[in-house]
ZATOR-658737 format. One record per residue: x, y, z of N, C-alpha, C, CB in turn; residue number from 1; residue in one letter. Coordinates in nm, 3 decimals. Atoms other than C-alpha are relative to their C-alpha. Last residue first. Glycine has a CB too. Layout:
// residues N
(rec (X; Y; Z); (X; Y; Z); (X; Y; Z); (X; Y; Z); NUM; a)
...
END
This chain:
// residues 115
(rec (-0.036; 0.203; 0.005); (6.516; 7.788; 7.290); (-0.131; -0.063; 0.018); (0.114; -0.081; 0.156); 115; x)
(rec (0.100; -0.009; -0.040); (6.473; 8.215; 7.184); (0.019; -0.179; 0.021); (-0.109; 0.084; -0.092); 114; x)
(rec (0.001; 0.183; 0.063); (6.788; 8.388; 7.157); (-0.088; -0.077; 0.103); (0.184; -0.094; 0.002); 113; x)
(rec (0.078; 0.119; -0.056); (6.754; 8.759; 7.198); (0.009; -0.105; -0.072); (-0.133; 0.019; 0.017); 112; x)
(rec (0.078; 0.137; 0.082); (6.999; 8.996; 7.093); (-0.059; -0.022; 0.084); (0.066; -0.133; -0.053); 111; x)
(rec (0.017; 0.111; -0.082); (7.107; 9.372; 7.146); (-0.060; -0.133; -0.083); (-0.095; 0.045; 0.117); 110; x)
(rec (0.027; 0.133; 0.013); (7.250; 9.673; 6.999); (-0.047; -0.091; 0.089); (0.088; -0.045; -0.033); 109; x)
(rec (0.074; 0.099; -0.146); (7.252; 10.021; 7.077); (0.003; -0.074; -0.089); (-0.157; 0.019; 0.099); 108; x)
(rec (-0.143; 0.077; -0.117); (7.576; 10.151; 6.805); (-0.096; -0.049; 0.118); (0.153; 0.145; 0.085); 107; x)
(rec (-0.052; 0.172; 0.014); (7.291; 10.216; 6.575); (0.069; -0.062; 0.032); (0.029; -0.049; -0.074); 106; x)
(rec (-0.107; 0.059; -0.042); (7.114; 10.481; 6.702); (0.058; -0.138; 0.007); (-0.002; 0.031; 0.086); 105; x)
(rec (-0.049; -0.195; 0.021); (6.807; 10.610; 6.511); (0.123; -0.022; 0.056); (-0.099; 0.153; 0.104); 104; x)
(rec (-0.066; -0.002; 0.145); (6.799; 10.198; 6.393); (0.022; 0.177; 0.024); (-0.125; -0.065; -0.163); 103; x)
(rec (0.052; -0.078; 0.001); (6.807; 10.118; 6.785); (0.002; 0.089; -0.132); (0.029; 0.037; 0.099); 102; x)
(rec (-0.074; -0.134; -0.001); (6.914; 9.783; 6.670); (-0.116; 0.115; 0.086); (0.038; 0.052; -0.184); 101; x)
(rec (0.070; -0.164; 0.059); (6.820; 9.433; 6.673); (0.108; 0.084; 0.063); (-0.188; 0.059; 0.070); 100; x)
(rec (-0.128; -0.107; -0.112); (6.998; 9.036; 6.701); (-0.117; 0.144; -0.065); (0.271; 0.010; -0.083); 99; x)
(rec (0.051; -0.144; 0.095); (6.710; 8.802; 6.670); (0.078; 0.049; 0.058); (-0.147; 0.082; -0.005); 98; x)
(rec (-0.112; -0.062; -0.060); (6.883; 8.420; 6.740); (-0.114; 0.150; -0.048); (0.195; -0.037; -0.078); 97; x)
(rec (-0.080; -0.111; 0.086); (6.619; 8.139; 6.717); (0.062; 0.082; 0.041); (-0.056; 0.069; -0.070); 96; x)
(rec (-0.080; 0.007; -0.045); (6.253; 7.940; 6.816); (0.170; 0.089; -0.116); (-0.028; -0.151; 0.039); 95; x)
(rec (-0.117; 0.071; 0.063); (6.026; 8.080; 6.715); (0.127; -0.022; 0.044); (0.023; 0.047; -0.098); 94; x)
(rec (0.053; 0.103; 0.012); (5.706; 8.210; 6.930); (0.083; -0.052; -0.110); (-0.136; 0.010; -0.013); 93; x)
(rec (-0.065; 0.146; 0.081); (5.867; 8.467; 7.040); (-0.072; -0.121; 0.017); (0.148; -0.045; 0.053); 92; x)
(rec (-0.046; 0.083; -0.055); (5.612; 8.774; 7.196); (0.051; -0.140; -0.110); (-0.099; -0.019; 0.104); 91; x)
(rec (0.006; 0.088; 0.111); (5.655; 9.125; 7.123); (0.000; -0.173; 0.052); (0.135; 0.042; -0.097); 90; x)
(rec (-0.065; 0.084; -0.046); (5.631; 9.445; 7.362); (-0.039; -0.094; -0.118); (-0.025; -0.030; 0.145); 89; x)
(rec (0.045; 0.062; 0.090); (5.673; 9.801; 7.336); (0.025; -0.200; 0.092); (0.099; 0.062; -0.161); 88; x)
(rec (0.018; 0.140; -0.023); (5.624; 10.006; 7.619); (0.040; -0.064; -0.161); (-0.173; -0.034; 0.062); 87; x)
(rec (0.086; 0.117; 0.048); (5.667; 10.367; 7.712); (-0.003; -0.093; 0.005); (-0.019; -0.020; -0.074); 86; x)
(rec (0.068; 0.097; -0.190); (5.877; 10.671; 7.746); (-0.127; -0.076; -0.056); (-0.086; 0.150; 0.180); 85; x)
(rec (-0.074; -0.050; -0.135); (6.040; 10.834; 7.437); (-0.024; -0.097; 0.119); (-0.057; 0.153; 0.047); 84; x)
(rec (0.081; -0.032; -0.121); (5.922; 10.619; 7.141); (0.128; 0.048; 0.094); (-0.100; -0.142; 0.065); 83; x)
(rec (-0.103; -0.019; -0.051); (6.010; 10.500; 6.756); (-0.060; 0.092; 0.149); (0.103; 0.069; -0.115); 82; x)
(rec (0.011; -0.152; 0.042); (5.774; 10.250; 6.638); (0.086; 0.104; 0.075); (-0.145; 0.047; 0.018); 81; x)
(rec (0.078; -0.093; -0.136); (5.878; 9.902; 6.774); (0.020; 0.134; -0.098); (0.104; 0.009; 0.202); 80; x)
(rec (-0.033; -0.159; -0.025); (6.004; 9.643; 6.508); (-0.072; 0.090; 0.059); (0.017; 0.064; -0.101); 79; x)
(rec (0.081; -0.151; -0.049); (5.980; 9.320; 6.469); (0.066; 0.134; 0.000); (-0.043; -0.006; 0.148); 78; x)
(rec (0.055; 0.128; -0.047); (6.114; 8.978; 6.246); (-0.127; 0.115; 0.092); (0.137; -0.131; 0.109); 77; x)
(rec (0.088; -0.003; -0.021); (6.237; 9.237; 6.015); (-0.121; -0.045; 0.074); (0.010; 0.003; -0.053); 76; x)
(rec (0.037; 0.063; 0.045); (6.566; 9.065; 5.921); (-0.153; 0.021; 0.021); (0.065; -0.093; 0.024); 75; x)
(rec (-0.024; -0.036; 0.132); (6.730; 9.291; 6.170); (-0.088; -0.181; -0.066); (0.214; 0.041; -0.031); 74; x)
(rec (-0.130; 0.151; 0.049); (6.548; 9.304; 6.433); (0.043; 0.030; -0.148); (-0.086; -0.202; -0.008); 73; x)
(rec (0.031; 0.029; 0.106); (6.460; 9.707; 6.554); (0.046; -0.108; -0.090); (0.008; 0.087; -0.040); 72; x)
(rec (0.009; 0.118; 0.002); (6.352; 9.822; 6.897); (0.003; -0.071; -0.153); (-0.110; -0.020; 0.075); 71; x)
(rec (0.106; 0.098; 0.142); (6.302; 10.203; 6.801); (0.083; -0.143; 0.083); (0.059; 0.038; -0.260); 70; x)
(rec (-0.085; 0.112; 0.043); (6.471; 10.502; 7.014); (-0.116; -0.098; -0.033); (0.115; -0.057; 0.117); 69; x)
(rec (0.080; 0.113; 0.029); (6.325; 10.866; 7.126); (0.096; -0.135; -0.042); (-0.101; 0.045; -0.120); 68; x)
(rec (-0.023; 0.028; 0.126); (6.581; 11.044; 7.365); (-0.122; -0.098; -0.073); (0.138; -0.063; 0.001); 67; x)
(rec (0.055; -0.123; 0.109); (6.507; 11.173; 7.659); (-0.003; -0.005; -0.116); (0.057; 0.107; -0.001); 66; x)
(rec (-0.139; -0.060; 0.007); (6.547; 10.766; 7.810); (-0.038; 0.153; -0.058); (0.113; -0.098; -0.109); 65; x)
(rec (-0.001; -0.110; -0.117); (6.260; 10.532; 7.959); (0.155; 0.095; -0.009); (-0.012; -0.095; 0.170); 64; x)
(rec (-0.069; -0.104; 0.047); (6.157; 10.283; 7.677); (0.017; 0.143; 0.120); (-0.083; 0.034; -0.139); 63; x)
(rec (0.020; -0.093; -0.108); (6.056; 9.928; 7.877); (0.063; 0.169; -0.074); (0.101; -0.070; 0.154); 62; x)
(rec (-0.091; -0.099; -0.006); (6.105; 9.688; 7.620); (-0.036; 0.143; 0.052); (0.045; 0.007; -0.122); 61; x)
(rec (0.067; -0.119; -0.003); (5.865; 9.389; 7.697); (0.103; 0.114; -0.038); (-0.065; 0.018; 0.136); 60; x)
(rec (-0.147; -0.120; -0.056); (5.977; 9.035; 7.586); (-0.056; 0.125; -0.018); (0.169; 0.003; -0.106); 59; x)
(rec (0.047; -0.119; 0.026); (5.661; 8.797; 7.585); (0.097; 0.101; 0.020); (-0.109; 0.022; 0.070); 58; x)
(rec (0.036; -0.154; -0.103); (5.778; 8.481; 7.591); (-0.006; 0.100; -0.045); (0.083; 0.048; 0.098); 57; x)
(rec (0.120; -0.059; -0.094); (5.636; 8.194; 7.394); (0.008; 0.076; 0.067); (-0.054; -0.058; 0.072); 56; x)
(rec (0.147; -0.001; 0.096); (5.943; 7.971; 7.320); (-0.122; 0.020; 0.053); (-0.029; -0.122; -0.066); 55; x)
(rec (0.151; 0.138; 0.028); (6.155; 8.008; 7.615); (-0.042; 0.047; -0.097); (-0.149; -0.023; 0.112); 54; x)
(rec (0.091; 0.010; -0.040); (6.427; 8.349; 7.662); (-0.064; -0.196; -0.044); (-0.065; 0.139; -0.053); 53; x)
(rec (0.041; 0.085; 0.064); (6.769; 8.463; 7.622); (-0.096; -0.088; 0.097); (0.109; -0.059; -0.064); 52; x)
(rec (0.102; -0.004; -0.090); (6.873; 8.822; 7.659); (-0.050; -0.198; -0.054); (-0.134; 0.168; -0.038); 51; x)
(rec (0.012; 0.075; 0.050); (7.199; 9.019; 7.564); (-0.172; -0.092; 0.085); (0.150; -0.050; -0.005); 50; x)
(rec (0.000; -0.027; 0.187); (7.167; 9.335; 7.575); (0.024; -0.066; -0.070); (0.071; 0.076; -0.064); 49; x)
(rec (-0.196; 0.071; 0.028); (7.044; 9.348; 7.947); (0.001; -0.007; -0.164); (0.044; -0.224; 0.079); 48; x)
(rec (-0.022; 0.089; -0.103); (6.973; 9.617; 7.938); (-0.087; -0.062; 0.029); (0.037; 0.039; 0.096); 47; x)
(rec (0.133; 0.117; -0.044); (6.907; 9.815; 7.610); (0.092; -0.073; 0.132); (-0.054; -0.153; -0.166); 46; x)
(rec (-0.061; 0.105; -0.010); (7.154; 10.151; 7.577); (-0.159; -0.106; 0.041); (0.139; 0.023; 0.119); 45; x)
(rec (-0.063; 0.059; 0.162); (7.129; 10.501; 7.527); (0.010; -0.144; -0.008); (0.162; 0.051; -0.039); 44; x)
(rec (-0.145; 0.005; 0.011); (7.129; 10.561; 7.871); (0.058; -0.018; -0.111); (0.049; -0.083; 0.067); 43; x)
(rec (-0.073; -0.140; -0.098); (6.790; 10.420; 7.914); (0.129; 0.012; -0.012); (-0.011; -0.005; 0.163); 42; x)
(rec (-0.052; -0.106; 0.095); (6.586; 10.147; 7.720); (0.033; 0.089; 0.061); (-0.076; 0.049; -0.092); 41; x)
(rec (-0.001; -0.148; -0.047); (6.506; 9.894; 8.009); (0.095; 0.050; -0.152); (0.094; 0.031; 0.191); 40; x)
(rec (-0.129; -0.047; 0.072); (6.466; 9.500; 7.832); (-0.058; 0.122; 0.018); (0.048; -0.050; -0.157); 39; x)
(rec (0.000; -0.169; 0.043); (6.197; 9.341; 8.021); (0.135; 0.018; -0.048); (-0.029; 0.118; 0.135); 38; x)
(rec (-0.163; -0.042; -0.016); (6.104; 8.932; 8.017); (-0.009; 0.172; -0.037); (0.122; -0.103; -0.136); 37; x)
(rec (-0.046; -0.131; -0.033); (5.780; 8.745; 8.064); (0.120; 0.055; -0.023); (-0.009; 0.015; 0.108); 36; x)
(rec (0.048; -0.058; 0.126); (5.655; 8.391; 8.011); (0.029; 0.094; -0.044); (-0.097; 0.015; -0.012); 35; x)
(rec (0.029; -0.132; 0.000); (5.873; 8.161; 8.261); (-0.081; 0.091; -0.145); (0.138; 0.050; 0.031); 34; x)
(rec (0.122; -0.068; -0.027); (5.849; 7.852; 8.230); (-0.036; 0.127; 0.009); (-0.033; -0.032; 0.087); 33; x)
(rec (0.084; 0.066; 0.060); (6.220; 7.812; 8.192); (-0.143; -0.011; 0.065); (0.059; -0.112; -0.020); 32; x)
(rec (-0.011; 0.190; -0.067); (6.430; 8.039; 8.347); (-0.144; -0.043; -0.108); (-0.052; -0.035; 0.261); 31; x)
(rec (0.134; 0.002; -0.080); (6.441; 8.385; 8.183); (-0.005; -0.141; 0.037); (-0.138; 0.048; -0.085); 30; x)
(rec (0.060; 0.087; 0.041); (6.836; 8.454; 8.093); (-0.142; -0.030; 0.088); (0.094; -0.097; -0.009); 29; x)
(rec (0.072; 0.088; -0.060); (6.990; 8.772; 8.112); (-0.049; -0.137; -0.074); (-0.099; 0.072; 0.043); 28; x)
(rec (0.076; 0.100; 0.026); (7.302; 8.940; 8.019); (-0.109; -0.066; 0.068); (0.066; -0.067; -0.017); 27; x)
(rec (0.144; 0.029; -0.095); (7.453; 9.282; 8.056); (-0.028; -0.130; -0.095); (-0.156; 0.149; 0.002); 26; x)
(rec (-0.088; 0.092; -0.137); (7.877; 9.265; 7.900); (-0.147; -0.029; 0.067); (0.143; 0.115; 0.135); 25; x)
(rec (-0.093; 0.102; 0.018); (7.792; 9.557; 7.693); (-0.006; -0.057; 0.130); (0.140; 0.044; -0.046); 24; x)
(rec (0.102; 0.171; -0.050); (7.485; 9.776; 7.801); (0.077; -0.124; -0.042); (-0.177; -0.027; -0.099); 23; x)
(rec (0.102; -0.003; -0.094); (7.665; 10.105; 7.599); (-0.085; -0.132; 0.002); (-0.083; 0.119; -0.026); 22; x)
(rec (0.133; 0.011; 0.077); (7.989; 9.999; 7.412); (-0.116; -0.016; 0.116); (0.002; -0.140; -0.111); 21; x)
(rec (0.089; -0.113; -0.054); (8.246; 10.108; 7.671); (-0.110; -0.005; -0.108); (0.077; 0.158; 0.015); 20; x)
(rec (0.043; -0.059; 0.125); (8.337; 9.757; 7.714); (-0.001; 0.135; 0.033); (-0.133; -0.050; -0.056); 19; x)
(rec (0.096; 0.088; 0.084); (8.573; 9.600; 8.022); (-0.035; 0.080; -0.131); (-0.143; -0.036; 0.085); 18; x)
(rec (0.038; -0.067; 0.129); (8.807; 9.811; 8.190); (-0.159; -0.027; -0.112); (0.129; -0.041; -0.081); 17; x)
(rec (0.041; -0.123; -0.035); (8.854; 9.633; 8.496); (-0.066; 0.089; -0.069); (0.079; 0.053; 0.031); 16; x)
(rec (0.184; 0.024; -0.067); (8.869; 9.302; 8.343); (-0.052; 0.141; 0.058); (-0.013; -0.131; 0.165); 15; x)
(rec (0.085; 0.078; 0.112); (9.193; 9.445; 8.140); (-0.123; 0.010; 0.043); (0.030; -0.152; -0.026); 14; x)
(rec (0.095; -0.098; 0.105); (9.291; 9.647; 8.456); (-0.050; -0.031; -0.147); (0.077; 0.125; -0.027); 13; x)
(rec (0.110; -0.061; -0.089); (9.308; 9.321; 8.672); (-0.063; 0.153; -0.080); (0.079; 0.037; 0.168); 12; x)
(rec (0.130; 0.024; -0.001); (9.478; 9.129; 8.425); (-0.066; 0.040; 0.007); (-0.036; -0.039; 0.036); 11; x)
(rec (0.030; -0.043; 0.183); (9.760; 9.433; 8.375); (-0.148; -0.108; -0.070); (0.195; -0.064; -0.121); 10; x)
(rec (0.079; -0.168; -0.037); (9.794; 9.401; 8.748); (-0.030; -0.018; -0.164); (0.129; 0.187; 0.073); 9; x)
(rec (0.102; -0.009; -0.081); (9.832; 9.015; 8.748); (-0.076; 0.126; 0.002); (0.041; -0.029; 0.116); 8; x)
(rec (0.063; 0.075; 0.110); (10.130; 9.027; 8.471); (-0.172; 0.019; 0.061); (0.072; -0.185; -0.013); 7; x)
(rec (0.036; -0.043; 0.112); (10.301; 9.272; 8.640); (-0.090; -0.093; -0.071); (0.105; 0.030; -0.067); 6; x)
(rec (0.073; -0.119; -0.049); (10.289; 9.103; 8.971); (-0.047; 0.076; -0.114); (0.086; 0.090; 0.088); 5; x)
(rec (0.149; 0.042; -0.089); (10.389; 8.781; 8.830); (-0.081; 0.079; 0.017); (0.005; -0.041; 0.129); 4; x)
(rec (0.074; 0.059; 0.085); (10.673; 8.953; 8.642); (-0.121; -0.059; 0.024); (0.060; -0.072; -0.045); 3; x)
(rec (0.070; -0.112; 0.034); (10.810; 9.098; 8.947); (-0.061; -0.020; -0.140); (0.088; 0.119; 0.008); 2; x)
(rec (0.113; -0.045; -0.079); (10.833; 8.777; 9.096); (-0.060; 0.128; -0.057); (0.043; 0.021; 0.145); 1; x)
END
């Protein structure tokens, strides 16, 4: 029994714990039809940071942190100029995986995968 218990608590602070990579673990998905999608820049971090959209949406990245930061795919697909408070936005029209960076901070990461 006391093995059970141990085993259960040591689950619970695993899941407990989760990432401390900033916006880990956030995911959205935009339902279908949908045209629209935001990704908040704050905290150092994109939320959600993972994101997966329709062919044709318009993903907005909301920049709201003291810090400036960039929206940046790798493979060049886009890239947002680098901004404090603001907007960038881009819309997929390929289908596909774009993982980006904040290239002034390169531990923010996020993807979009576009169906």
């Amino acid at each position: 029994m006391r093995r059970v218990l141990a085993a259960v608590a040591a689950v619970g602070l695993l899941t407990a714990c989760g990432s401390s990579k900033p916006g880990a673990g956030s995911a959205a998905t935009v339902v279908k039809g949908s045209s629209a999608a935001t990704v908040t820049v704050k905290n150092f971090s994109f939320t959600p940071g993972d994101l997966t959209v329709a062919k044709g949406t318009k993903v907005t990245w909301k920049f709201e942190d003291s810090a400036k930061h960039n929206g940046s795919a790798k493979g060049d697909a886009f890239r947002s100029k680098d901004i404090e408070s603001g907007a960038y936005s881009y819309v997929f029209n390929t289908v596909g995986k774009y993982s980006y960076l904040c290239s002034l901070h390169q531990y923010m990461t996020g993807s979009i995968v576009v169906k």
